[in-house]
DRENMITOR-82622 format. One record per residue: residue number from 0; x, y, z of N, C-alpha, C, O in turn. Coordinates in steps of 0.2 Angstrom, whole numbers. Layout:
<recs>
<rec nr="NUM" n_east="X" n_north="Y" n_up="Z" ca_east="X" ca_north="Y" ca_up="Z" c_east="X" c_north="Y" c_up="Z" o_east="X" o_north="Y" o_up="Z"/>
...
</recs>
This chain:
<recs>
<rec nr="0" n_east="500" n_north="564" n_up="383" ca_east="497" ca_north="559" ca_up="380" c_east="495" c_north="560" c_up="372" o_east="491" o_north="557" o_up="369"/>
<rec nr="1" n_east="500" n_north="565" n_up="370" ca_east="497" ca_north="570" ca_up="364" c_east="499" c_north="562" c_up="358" o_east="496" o_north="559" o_up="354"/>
<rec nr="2" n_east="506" n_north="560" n_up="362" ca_east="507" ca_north="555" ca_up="357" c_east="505" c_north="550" c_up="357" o_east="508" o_north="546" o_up="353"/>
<rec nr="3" n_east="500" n_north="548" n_up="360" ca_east="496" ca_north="540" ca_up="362" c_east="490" c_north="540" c_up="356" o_east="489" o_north="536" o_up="352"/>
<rec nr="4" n_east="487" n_north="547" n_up="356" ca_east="481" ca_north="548" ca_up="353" c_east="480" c_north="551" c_up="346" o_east="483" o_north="556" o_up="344"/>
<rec nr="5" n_east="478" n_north="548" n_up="343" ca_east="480" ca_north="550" ca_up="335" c_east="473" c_north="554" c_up="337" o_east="469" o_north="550" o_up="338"/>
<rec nr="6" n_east="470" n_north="560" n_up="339" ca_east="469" ca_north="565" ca_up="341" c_east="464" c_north="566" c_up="348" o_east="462" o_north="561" o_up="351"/>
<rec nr="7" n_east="463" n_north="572" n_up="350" ca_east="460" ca_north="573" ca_up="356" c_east="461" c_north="583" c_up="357" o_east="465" o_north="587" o_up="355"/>
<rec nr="8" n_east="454" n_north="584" n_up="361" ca_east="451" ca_north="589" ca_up="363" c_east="449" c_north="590" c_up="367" o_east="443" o_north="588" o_up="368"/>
<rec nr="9" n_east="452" n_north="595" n_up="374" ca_east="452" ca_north="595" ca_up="380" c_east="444" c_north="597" c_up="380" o_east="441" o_north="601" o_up="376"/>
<rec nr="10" n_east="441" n_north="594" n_up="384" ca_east="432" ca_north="598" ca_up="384" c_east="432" c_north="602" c_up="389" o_east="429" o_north="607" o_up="388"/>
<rec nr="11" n_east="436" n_north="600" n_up="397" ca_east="435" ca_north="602" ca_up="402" c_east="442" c_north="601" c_up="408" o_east="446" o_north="596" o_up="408"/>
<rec nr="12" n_east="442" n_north="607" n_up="413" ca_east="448" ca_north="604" ca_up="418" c_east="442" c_north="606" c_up="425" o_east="437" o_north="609" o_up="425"/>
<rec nr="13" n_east="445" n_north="604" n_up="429" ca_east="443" ca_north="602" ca_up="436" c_east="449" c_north="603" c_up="441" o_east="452" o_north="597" o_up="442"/>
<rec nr="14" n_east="450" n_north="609" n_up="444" ca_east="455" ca_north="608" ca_up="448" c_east="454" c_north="607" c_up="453" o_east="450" o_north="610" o_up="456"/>
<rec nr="15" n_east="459" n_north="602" n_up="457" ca_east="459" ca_north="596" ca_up="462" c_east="462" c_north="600" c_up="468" o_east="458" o_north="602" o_up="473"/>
<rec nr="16" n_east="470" n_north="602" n_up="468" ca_east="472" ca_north="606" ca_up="472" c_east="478" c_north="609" c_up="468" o_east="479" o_north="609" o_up="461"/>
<rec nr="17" n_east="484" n_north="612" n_up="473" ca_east="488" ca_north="617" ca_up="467" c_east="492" c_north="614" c_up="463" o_east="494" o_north="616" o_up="458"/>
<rec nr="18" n_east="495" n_north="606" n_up="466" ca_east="496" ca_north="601" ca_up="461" c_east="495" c_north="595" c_up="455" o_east="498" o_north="591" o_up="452"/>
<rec nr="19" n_east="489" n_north="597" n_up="454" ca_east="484" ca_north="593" ca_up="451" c_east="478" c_north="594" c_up="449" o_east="475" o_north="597" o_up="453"/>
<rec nr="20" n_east="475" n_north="593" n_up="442" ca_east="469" ca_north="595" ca_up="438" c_east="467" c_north="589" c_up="435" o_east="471" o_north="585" o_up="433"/>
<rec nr="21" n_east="461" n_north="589" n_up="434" ca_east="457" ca_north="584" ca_up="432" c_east="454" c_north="587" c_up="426" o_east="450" o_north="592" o_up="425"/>
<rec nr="22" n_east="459" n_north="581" n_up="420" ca_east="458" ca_north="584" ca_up="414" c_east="451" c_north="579" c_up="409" o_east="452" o_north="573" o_up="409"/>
<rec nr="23" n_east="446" n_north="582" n_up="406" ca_east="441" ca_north="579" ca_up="403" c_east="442" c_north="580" c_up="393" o_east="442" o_north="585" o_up="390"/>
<rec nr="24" n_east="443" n_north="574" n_up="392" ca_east="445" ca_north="575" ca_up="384" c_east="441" c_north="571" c_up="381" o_east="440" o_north="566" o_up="383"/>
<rec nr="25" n_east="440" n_north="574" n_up="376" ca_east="437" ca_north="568" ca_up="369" c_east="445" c_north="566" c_up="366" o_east="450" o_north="570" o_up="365"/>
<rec nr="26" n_east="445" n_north="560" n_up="364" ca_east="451" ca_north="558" ca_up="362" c_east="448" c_north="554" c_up="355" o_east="442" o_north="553" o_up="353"/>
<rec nr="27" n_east="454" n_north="552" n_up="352" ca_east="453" ca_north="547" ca_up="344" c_east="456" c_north="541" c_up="345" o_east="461" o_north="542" o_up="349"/>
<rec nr="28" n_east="456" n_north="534" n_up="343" ca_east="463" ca_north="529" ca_up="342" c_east="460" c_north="524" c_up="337" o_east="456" o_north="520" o_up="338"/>
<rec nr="29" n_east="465" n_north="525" n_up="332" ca_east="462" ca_north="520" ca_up="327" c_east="455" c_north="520" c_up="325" o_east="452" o_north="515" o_up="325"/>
<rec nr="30" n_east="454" n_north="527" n_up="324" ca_east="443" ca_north="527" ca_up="320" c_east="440" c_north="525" c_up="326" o_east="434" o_north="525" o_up="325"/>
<rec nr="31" n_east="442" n_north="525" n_up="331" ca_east="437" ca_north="525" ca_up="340" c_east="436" c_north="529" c_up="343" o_east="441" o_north="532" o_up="345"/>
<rec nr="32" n_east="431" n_north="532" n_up="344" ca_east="431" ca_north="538" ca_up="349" c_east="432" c_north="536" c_up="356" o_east="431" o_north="530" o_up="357"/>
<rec nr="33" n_east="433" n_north="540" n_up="361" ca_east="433" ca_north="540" ca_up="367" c_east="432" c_north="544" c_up="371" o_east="434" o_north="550" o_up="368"/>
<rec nr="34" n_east="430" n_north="545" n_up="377" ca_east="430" ca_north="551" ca_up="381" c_east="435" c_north="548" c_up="387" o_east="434" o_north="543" o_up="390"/>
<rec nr="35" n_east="440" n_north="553" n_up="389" ca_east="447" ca_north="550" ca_up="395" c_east="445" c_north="558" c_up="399" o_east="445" o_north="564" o_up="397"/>
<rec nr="36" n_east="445" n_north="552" n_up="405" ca_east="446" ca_north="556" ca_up="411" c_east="452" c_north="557" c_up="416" o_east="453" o_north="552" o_up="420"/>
<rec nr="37" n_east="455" n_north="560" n_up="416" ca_east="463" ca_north="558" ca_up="420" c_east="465" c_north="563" c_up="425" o_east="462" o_north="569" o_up="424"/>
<rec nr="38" n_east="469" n_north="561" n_up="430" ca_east="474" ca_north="567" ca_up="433" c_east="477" c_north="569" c_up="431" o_east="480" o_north="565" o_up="427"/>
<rec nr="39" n_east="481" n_north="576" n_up="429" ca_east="486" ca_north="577" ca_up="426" c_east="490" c_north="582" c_up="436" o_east="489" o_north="586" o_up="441"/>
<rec nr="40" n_east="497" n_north="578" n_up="431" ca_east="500" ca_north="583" ca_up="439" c_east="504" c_north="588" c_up="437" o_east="507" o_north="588" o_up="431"/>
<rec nr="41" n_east="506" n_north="595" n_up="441" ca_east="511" ca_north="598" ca_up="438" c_east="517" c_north="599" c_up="439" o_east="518" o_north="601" o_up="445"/>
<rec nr="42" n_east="524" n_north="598" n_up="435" ca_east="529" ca_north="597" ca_up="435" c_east="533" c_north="605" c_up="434" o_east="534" o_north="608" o_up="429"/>
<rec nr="43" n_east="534" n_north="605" n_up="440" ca_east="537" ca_north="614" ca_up="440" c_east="544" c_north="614" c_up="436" o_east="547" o_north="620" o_up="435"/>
<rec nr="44" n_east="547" n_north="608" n_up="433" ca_east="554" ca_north="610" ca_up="429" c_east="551" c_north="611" c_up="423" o_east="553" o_north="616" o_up="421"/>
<rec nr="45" n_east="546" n_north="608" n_up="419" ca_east="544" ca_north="610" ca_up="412" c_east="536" c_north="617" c_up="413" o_east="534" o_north="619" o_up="408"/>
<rec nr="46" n_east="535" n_north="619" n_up="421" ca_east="531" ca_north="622" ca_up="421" c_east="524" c_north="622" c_up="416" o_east="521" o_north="627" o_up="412"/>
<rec nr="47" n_east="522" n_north="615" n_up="416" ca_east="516" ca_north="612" ca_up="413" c_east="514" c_north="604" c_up="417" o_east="518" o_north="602" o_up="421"/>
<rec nr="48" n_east="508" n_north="603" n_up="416" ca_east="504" ca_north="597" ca_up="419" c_east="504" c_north="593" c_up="415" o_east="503" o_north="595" o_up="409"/>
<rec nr="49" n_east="506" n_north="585" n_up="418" ca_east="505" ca_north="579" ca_up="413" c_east="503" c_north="577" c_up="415" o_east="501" o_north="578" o_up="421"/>
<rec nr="50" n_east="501" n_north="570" n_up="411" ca_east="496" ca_north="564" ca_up="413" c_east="498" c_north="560" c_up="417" o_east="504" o_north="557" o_up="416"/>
<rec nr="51" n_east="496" n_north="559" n_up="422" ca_east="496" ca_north="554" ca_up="428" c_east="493" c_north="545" c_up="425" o_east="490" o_north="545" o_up="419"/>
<rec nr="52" n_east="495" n_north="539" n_up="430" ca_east="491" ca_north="534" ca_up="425" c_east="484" c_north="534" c_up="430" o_east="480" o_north="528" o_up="429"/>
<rec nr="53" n_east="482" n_north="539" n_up="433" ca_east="476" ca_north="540" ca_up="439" c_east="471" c_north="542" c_up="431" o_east="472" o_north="547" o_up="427"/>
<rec nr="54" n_east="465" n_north="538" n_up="431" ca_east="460" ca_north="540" ca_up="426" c_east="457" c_north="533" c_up="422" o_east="458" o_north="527" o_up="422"/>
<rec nr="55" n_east="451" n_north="536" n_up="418" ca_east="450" ca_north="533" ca_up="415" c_east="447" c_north="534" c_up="408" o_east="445" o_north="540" o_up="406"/>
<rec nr="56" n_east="447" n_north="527" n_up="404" ca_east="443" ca_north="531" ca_up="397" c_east="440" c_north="526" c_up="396" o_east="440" o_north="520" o_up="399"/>
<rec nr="57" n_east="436" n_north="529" n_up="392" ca_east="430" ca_north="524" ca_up="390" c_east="427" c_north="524" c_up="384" o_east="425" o_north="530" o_up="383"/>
<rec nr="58" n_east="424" n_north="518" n_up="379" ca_east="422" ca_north="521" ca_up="373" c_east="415" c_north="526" c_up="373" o_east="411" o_north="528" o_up="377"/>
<rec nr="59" n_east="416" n_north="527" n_up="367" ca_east="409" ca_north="531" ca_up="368" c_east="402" c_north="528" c_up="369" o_east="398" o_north="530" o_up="373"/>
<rec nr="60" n_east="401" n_north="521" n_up="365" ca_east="398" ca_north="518" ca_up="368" c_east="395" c_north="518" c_up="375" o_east="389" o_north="519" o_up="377"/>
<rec nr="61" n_east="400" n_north="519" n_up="379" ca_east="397" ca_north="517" ca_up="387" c_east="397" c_north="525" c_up="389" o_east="398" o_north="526" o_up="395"/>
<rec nr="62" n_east="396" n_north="530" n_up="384" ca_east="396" ca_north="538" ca_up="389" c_east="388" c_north="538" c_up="391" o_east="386" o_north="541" o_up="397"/>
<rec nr="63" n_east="385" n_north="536" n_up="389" ca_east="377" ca_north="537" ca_up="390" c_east="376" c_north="532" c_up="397" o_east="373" o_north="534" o_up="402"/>
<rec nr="64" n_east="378" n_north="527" n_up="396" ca_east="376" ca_north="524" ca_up="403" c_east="381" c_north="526" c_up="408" o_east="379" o_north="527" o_up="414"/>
<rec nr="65" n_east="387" n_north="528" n_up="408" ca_east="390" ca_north="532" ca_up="413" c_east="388" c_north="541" c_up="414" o_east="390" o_north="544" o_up="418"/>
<rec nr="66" n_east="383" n_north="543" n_up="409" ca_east="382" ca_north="548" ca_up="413" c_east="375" c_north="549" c_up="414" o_east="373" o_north="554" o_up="416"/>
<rec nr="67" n_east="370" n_north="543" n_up="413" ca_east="364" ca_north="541" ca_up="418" c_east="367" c_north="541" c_up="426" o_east="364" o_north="544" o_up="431"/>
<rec nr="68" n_east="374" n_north="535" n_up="426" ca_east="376" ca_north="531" ca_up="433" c_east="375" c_north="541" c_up="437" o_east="371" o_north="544" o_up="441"/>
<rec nr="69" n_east="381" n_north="543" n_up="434" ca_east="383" ca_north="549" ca_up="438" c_east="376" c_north="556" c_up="438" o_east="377" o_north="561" o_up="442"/>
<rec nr="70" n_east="370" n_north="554" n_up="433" ca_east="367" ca_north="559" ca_up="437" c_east="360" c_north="557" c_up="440" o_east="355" o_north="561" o_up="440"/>
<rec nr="71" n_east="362" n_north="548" n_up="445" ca_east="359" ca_north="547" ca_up="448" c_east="362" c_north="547" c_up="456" o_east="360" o_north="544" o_up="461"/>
<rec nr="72" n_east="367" n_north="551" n_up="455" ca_east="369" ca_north="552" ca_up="462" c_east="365" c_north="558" c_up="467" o_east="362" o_north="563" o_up="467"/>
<rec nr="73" n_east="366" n_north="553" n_up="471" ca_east="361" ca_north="559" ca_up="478" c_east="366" c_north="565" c_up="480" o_east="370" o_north="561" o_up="482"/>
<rec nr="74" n_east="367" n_north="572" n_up="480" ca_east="372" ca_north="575" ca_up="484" c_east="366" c_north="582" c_up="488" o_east="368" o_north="586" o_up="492"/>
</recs>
């Protein structure tokens, strides 16, 4: 997605199983910040992980109420 984002910085990965990681980035587009959340799968011919369309992003704006929603989960 290096080419979608006029920049981005991975913050975090989260791996899913052997075929897949859950990549956490601050991203840029056009003077907007965002925070994207996505699947990335691994592709054994380029022996690298890409982006799946499994994810989401969202302005920064909505990071604060999405990360109240998520640390009012019960586990």
């Amino acid at each position: 997605m290096a080419d979608f984002w006029d920049s981005e910085e991975l913050v975090g990965k989260i791996v899913k199983n052997s075929r897949e990681e859950i990549h956490i980035k601050t991203v840029e587009k056009n003077k907007k910040k965002y925070v994207d959340i996505r699947v990335f799968w691994y592709d054994s011919n380029s022996d690298t992980f890409k982006p799946s369309q499994k994810g989401v992003t969202m302005a920064y704006d909505n990071y604060n109420e999405f990360k109240e929603i998520i640390a009012g989960i019960q586990i």
